[in-house]
N, C-alpha and C positions, 0 to 999 in steps of 0.2 A: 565325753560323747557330745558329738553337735545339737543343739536343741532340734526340736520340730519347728520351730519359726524358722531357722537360720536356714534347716533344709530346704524349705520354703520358697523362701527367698533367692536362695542359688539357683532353685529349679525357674522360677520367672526369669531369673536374668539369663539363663539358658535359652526357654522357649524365644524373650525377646530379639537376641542376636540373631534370628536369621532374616528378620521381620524388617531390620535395619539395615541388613547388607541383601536385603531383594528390592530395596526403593527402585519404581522404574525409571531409568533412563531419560533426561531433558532433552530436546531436541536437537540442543548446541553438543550435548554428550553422543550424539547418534551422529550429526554432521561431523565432528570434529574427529571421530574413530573413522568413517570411511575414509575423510580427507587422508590421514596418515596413510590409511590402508595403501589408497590409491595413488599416492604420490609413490612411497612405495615401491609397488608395482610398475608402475608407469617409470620411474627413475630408472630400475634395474632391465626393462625388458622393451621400453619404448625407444624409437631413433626418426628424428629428435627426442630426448626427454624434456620434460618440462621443466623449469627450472622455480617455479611459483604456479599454485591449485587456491582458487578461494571458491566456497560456496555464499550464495546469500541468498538466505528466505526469506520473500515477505507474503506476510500473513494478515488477509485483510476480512473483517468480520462488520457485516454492514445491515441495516434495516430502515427501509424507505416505507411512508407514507402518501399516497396522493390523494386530494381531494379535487371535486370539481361542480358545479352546482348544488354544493348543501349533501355530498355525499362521500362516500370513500371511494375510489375508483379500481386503487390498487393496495397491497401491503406485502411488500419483498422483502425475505431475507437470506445474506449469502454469508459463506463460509469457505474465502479460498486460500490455499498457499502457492505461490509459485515459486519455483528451484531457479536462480541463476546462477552459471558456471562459468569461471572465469581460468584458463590456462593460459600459460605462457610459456612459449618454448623459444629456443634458442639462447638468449643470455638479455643482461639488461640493456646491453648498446644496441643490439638488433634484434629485437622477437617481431613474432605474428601478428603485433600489433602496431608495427610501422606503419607510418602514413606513406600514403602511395599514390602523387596528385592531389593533394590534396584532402583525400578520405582515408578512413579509418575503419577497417575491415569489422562487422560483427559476429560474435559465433553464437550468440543464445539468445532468445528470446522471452526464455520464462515458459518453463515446464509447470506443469499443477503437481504439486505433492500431497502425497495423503495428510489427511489433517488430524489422525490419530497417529500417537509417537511411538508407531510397531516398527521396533529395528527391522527386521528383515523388511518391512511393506517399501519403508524410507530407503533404506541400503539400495535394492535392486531399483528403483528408480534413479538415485544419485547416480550409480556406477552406471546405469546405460545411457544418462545425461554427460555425464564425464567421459563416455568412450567416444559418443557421436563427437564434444565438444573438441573431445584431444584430434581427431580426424583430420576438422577444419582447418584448427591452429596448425598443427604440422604438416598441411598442403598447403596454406598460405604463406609460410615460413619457406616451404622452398621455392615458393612462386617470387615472393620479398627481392631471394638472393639471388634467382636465376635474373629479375630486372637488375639489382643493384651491380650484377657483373657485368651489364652490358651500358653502362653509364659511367663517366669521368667521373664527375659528382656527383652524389648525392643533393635531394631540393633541401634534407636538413640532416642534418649529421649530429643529433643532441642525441641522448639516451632517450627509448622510449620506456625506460621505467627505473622507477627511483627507490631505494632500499630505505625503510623507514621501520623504527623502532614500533611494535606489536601495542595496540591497544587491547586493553582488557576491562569491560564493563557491562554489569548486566542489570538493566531496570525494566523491568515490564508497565505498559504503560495501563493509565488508571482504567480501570473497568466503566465501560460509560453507562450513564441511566436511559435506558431504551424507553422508545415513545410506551406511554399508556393510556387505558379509555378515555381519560382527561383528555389526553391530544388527539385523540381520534374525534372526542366532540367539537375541539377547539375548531379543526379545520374544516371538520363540515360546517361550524358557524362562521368560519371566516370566508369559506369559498360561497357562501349562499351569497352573503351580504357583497362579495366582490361581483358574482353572476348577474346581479342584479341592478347594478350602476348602468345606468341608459348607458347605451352607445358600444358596452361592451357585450363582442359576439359570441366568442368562447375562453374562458378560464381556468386553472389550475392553481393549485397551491403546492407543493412538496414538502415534505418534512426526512432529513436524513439525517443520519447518525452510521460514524463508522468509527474503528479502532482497527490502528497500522500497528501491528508490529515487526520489525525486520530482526534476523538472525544473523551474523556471518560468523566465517571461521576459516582461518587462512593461514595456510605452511610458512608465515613468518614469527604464527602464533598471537593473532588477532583473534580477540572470542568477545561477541556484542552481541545482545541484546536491546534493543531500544523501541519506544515509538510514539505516539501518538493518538487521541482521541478528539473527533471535533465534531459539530453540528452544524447543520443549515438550513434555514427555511429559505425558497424561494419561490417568490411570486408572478405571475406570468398572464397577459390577457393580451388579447386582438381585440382588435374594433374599429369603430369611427376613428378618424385621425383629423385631427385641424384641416381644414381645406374640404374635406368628404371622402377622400383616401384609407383606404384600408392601413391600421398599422400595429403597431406591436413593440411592448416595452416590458422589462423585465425589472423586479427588485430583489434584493438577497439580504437575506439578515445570517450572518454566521457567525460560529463559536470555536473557541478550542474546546469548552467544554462539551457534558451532557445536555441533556433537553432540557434539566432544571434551570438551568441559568439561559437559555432562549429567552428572550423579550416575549412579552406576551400580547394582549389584546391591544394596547394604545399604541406598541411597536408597528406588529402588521397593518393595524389601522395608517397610521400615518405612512406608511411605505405603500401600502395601498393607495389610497390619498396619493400619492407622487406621479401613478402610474394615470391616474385621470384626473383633467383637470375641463374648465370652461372653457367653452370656444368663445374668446374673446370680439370675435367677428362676426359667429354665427346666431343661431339661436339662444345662444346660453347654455346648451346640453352640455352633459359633459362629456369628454372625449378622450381618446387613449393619447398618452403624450406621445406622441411617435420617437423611437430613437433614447426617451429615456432612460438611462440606468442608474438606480439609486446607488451610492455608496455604501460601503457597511459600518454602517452608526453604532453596531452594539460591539463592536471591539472583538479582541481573537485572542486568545490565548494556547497556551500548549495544554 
């Protein structure tokens, strides 16, 4: 007879299988199923059909700080994805996306997609992005061929598209350390002390932080993931300007990383410091440098 443990034990690994095959669906799994779906469909029932479908998401998640006289002024934060869709119809020597004079037709813009990964929510968006886009491409393909038959030559006769072996890579990029009450003190201490420099009329400080990351997945069987995290402070004041002219000069300190590694009080200081300087001429006061724009000294990484 089987022990009571062993029954046990079969029964957990029971209840766990289903707990394992309900994992929800990654974004690249929900993009990469319509793709199929739709190429698909569009292959068997479109004329022109398309002969290449890619999606790409990017997905940008951001929060701004601004300060201005010794105060906060504003604190935003957004959460957006956009859908771009890219079709090609007719073949790789002549599609939709021949140059014609010169220019190069576009069909998307970047649709918003939901930002929760609810197959149906994502699907019925993709597919009505993918109907509108298939439209365009397959009335600009016939528009292509109707000029290319009423001309000797062609202005270029290269392929507008080149068949290239499938990338596959997925890295999500680092999660960034978003501003805290530390930096909300910091800029109202550094915007006071910049409000206050004779000669300056109005000032701002900014504090940002965003994380990119982009999606694709494409019927040659490309599947990415990747992106990006960075920060930036920048500095901004109007005032007197050398001569008595009203002027205006900007500094930036930027990062790939989070807010931890921002430069801190002797950074903004001396970048501030850049933005005014003595009127050599005048009084002595200090004055906005007009036209100055500091470099970025603290470096950038990914």
């Amino acid at each position: 007879m089987l022990s009571l443990n062993f029954v046990r034990f079969l029964l957990l690994v029971a209840l766990s299988l289903p707990l394992v095959a309900a994992s929800p669906p990654t974004l690249l799994d929900i993009l990469n199923e319509e793709l199929q779906r739709n190429f698909s469909v569009l292959k068997q029932k479109a004329d022109p059909p398309p002969y290449y479908i890619s999606y790409t998401v990017t997905e940008n998640e951001t929060q701004v700080l601004t300060a201005s006289l010794g105060s906060l002024t504003g604190k935003h934060k957004a959460h957006l994805r956009y859908l771009d869709v890219t079709i090609r119809v007719g073949d790789a020597k002549l599609d939709n996306y021949h140059v014609v004079n010169g220019q190069r037709s576009r069909f998307t813009s970047g649709s918003i997609l939901p930002l929760d990964d609810v197959p149906d929510a994502i699907r019925q968006k993709v597919w009505l992005e993918t109907d509108r886009t298939y439209r365009l491409a397959a009335r600009r393909l016939i528009e292509i061929k109707s000029a290319a038959q009423s001309k000797v030559k062609q202005e270029d006769d290269s392929d507008d598209f080149s068949v290239e072996s499938p990338s596959v890579h997925q890295e999500a990029p680092p999660l960034p350390h978003y501003p805290d009450e530390q930096w909300s003190r910091d800029l109202r201490k550094w915007s006071a002390q910049l409000s206050n420099t004779t000669g300056i009329l109005n000032s701002s400080i900014v504090l940002a932080v965003e994380r990119q990351t982009k999606y694709m997945v494409s019927t040659e069987g490309t599947r990415l993931m990747h992106g990006r995290t960075f920060t930036n402070i920048s500095i901004g004041a109007r005032g007197k300007a050398f001569g008595g002219q009203a002027g205006g000069a900007q500094a930036m300190l930027r990062r790939g990383a989070g807010v931890q590694r921002l430069a801190h009080g002797a950074e903004v200081g001396f970048q501030t410091g850049r933005l005014c300087r003595r009127d050599p001429e005048g009084d002595g006061e200090l004055r906005v440098a007009q036209s100055q724009h500091a470099p970025d000294r603290s470096g950038r990484g990914e």
